[in-house]
C-alpha positions in Angstrom: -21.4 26.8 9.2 -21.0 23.2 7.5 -17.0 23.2 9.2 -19.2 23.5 12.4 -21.7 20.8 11.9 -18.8 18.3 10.3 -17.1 18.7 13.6 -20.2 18.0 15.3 -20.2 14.7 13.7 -17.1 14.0 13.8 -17.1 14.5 17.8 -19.8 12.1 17.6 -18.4 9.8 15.8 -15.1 10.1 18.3 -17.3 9.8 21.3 -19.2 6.5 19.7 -15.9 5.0 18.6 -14.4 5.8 22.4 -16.9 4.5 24.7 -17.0 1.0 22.5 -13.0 1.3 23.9 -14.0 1.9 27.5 -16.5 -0.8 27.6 -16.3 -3.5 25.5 -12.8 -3.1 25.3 -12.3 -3.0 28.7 -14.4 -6.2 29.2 -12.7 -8.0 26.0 -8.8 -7.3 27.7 -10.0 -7.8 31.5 -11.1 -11.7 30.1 -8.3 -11.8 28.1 -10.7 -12.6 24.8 -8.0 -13.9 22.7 -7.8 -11.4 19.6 -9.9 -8.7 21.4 -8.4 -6.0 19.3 -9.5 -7.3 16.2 -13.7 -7.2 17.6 -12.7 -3.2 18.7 -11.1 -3.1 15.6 -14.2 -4.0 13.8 -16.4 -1.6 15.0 -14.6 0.5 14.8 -13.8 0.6 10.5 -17.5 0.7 10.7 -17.9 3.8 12.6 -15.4 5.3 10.7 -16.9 4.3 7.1 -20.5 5.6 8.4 -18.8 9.1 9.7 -17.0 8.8 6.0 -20.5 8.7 4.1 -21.6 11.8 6.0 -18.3 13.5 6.3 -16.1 12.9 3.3 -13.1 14.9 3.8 -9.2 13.8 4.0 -8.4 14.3 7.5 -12.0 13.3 9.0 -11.3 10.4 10.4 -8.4 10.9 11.8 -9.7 13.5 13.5 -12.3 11.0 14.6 -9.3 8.9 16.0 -8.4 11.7 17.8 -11.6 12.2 19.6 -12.0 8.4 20.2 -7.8 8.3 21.9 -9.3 11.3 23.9 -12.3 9.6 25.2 -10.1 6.7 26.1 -7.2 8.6 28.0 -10.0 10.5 29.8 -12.1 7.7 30.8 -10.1 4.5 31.2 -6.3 3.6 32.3 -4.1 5.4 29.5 -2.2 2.5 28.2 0.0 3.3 25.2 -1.0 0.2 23.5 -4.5 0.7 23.0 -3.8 4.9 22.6 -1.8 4.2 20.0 -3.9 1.0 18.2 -7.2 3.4 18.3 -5.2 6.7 16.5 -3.3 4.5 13.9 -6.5 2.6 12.8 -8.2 6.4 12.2 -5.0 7.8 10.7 -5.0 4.4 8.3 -8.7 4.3 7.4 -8.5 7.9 6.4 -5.3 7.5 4.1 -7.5 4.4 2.4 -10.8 6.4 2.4 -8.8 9.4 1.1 -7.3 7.6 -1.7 -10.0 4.5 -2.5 -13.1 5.6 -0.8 -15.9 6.9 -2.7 -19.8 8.0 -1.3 -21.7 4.9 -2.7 -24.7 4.0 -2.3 -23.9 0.5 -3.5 -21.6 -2.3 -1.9 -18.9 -1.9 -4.3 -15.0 -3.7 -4.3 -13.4 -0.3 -3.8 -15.4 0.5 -0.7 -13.9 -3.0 0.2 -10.2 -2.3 -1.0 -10.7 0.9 1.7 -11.3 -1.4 4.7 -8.5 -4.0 3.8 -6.4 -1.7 3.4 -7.7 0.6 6.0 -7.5 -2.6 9.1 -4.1 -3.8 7.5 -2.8 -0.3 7.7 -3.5 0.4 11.5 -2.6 -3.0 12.4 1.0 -2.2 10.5 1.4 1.3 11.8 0.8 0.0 15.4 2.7 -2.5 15.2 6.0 -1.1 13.5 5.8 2.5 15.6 5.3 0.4 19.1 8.4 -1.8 18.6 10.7 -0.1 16.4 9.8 3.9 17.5 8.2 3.8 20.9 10.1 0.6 22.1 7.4 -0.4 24.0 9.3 -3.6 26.3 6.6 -6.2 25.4 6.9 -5.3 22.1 10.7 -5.0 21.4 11.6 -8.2 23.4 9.4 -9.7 20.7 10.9 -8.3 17.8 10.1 -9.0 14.1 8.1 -12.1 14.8 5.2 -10.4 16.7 4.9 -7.4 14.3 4.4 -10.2 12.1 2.3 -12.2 14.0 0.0 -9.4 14.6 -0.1 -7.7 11.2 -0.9 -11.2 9.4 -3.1 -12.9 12.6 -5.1 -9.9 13.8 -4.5 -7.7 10.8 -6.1 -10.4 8.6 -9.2 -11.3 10.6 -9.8 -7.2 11.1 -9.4 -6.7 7.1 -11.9 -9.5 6.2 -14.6 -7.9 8.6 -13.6 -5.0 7.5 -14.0 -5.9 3.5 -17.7 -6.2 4.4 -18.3 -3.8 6.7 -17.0 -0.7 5.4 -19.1 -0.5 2.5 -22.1 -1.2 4.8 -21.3 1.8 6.4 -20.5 3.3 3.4 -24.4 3.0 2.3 -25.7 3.9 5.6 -23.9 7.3 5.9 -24.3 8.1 2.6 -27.8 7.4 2.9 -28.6 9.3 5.8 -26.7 12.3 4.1 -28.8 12.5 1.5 -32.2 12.7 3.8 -30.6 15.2 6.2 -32.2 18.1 5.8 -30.3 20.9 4.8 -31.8 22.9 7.7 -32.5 21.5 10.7 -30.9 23.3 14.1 -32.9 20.3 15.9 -30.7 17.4 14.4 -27.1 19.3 15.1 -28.4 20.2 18.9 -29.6 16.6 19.2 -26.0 15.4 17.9 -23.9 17.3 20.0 -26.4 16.3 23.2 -25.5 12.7 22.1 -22.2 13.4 22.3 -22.3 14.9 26.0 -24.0 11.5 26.9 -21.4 9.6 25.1 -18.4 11.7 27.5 -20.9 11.2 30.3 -21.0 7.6 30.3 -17.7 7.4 29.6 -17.2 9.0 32.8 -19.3 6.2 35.2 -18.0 3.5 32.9 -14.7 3.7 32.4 
């Protein structure tokens, strides 16, 4: 019974993460907001470090990734780029969260070690499996210099957000782990409702 209601949240926490990338993403990248990535980016480590308090399982939030590159192929234009940007920031955070990441009430440096390294990790895997894997043309006519560019301009600003926001979210999901109650049919039907409204705005959104 706990598998099921961790995958409650974690479809939640997908669904949250994916309509931020249908809606403010799409109105960041259709203004051409220099940087947009790193203000999805953002919200996003915070999403995943609140999922993390309540969930704290290797594998959580990449499965939250998973749900949130759903949401987006489903509901917006599928572009590779932002597919892949959205699964590589979960698969990163939750190799951080898995090896740093603790529950903690507290706003403590290893909670902030998670999210540097968590931001700097997607923006890294992103950038070196685009160019150098996928061979996305943008990308590989840009070469070495843009990984670059983007790792150490975007990945920077996204990992100093991310130093204080993780352990924010930290707190919060741990906190509101502890005053679930360990009982409550109402508070899983009412999560998994919010996720069907999540998909369903998706839908008229995207």
């Amino acid at each position: 019974m706990n598998d099921i209601k961790n995958w409650v949240w974690l479809l939640l926490f997908g669904s949250l993460w994916g309509l931020s990338e249908v809606t403010a993403g799409g109105m960041l990248y259709a203004s051409d907001v220099p940087h947009a990535s790193v203000f999805l980016a953002a919200w996003a480590v915070f999403i995943l470090a609140v999922a993390r308090g309540i969930v704290h399982k290797p594998g959580s939030s990449t499965a939250i990734g998973a749900v949130a590159t759903l949401f987006k192929l489903v509901n917006a234009s599928p572009f590779i780029c932002h597919l892949l940007g959205i699964f590589m920031l979960g698969v990163a955070f939750d190799a951080a969260a898995s090896l740093l990441g603790r529950r903690s009430r507290r706003f403590t440096f290893r909670n902030m070690a998670t999210g540097i390294l968590g931001a700097y990790g997607g923006y890294a895997l992103f950038a070196l499996l685009i160019t150098y894997v996928i061979r996305y043309d943008t990308w590989v006519q840009g070469g070495w210099p843009k990984v670059t560019q983007h790792i150490l301009a975007g990945g920077s600003i996204a990992a100093l957000l991310a130093a204080v926001l993780v352990p924010i979210g930290f707190l919060l999901g741990t906190g509101s782990h502890r005053l679930q109650p360990q009982r409550s049919g109402w508070l899983y039907a009412g999560t998994v409702a919010g996720a069907v409204l999540l998909w369903i705005l998706g839908h008229f959104t995207g």
